[in-house]
LODO-616232 format. One line per field, with one value per residue (C-alpha): residue number from 0; x, y, z. Coordinates in nm, 2 decimals. Layout:
N
i <- NUM_...
X <- X_...
Y <- Y_...
Z <- Z_...
% end
This chain:
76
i <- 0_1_2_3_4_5_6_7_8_9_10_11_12_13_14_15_16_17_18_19_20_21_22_23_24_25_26_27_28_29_30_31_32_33_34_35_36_37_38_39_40_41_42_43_44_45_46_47_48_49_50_51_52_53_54_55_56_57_58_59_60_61_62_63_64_65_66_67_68_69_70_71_72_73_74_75
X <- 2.21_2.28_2.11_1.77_1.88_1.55_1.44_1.78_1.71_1.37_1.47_1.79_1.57_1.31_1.57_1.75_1.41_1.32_1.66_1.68_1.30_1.42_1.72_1.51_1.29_1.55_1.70_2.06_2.06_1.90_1.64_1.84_1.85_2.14_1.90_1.60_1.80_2.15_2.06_1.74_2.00_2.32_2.14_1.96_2.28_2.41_2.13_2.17_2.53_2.48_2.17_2.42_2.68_2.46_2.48_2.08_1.89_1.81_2.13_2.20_2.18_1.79_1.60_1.66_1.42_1.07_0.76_0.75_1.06_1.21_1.52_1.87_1.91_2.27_2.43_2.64
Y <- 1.32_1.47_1.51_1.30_0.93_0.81_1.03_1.00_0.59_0.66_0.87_0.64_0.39_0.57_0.69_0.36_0.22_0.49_0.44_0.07_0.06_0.36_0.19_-0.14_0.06_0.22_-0.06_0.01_-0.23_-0.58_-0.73_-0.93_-0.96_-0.63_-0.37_-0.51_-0.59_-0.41_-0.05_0.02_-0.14_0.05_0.40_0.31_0.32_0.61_0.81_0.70_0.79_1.13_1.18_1.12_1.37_1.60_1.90_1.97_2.19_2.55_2.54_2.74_3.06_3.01_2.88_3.20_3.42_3.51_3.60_3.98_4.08_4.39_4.29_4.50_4.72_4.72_5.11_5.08
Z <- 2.42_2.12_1.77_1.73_1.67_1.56_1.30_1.16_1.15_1.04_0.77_0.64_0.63_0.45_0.19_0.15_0.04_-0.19_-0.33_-0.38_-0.54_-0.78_-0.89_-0.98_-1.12_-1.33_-1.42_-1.30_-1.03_-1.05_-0.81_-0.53_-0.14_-0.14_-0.28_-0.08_0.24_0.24_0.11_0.37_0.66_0.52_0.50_0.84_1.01_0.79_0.91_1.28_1.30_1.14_1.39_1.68_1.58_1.45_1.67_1.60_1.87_1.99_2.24_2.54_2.43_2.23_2.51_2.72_2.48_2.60_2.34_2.31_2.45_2.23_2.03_2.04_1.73_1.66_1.58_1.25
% end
């Protein structure tokens, strides 16, 4: 598996909130079930699918490093 799925949903979902509750507060988008409901639920999945095809992680070639082990100096 790739990327972290959940703290992407968490976090769309956390920012689609945060978003709606500004705008009302704002007053550039009126109180109704689409600000409440559809922005947390739209940026949830926004934030999923990024998470999935987000290429997040230390890789193949960072895991292989052990604590105190001298780095190459490069000659220039």
């Amino acid at each position: 598996m790739r990327g972290r799925p959940i703290l992407g949903a968490i976090s769309g979902l956390l920012f689609g909130l945060f978003l709606s509750v500004n705008l009302m507060l704002w007053g550039l988008w009126p109180l109704d079930r689409v600000s409440v409901f559809g922005l947390p639920i739209l940026f949830l999945l926004i934030g999923l699918g990024l998470a999935m095809v987000a290429p997040l992680g230390r890789g193949k070639a960072g895991g292989n490093v052990k604590p105190g082990t001298p780095m190459e100096e490069s000659t220039e």
